[in-house]
C-alpha positions as CSV (number, residue, x, y, z in Angstrom):
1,X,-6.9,5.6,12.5
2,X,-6.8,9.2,11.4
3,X,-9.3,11.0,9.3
4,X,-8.3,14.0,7.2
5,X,-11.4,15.8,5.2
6,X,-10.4,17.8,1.9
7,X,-12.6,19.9,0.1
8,X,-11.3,20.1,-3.6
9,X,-10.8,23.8,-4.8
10,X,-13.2,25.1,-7.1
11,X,-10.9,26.9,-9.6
12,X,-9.0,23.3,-10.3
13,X,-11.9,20.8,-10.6
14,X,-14.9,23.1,-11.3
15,X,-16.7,19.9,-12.1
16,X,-16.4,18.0,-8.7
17,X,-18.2,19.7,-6.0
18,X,-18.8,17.1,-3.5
19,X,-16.7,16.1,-0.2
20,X,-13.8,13.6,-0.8
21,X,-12.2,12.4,2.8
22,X,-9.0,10.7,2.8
23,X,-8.4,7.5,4.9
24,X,-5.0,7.6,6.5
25,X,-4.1,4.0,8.1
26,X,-1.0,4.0,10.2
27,X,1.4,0.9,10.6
28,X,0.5,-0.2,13.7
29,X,-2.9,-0.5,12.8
30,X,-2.2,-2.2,9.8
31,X,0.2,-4.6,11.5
32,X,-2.8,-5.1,14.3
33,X,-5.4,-5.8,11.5
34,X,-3.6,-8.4,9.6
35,X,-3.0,-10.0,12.8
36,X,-6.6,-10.0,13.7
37,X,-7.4,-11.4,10.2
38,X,-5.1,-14.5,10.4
39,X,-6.1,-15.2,14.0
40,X,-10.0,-14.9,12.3
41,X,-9.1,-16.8,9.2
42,X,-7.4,-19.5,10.1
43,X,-7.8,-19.7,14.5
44,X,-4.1,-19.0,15.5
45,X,-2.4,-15.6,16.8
46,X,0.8,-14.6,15.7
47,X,3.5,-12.0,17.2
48,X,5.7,-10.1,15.1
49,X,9.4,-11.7,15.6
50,X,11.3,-9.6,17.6
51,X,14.6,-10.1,16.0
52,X,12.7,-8.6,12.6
53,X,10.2,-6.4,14.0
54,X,8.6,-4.4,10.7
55,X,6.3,-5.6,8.3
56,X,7.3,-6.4,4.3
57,X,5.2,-5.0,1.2
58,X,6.3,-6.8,-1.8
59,X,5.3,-4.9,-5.0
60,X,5.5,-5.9,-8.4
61,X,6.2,-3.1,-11.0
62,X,6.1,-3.5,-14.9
63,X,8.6,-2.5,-17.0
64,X,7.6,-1.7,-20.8
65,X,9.6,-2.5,-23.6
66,X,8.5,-0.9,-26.7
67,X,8.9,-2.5,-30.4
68,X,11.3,-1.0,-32.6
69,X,12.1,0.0,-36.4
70,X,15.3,-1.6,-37.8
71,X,17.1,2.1,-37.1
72,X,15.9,1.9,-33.4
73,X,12.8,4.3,-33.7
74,X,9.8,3.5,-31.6
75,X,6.6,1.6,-33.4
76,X,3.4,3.7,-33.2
77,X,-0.1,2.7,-33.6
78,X,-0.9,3.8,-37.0
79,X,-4.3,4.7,-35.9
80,X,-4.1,6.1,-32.5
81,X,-0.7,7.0,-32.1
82,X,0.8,5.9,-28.9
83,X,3.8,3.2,-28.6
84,X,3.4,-0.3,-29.4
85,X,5.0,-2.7,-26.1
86,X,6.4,-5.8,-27.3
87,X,4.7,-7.9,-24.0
88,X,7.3,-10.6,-24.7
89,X,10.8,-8.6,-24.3
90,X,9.0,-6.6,-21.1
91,X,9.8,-7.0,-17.4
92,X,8.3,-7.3,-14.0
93,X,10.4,-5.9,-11.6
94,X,9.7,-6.8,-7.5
95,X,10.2,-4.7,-4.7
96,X,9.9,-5.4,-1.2
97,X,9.3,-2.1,1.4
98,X,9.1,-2.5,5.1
99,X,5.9,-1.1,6.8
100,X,7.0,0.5,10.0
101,X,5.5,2.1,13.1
102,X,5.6,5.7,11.2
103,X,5.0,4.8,7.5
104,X,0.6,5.1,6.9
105,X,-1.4,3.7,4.1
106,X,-3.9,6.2,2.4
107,X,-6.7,6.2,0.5
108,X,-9.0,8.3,-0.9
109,X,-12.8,7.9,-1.0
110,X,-15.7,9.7,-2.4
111,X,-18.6,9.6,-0.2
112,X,-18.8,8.1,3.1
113,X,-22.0,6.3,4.3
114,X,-23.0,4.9,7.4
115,X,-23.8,1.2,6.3
């Protein structure tokens, strides 16, 4: 596991002072921890098949529709203002990505504490 710290720039967040690390995760490791959590879970080890050797990530992404006037101009909200989705004409869209050996997983966290 790698560990990068950034300090945020004054002149861009003048508000935010303190530390805030970022948590890089690489493949392997992931692949290893899932492992380690099924053979915890449910009390049998895995391999990874040799034939398809990478991990899948399957996403799901929405996909807005927006309701419309009779001359195909976008509804607003009368009182705030921003587009009104019509929920039942929107989509959900799936992906599927392959983690790899090279591809990492990061995060970034606040504070770090020792508990």
């Amino acid at each position: 596991m790698i560990i990068i710290f950034d300090y945020l720039s004054m002149a861009i967040m003048p508000k935010l002072l303190e530390k805030k690390m970022e948590i890089k995760i690489s493949g392997y490791d992931v692949e290893e921890a899932i492992l380690d959590f099924v053979k915890s879970k449910y009390g049998h080890s895995f391999k990874i098949s040799e034939h398809d050797p990478c991990m899948t990530l399957e996403s799901n992404e929405r996909i807005w529709v927006y309701k419309k006037h009779k001359n195909g101009k976008v509804k607003t909200d009368p009182e705030h203002g921003y587009k009104l989705v019509d929920h039942d004409k929107s989509l959900t869209k799936r992906t599927f990505t392959t983690i790899g050996e090279c591809d990492d997983i990061c995060f970034y966290v606040k504070d770090v504490s020792d508990e």
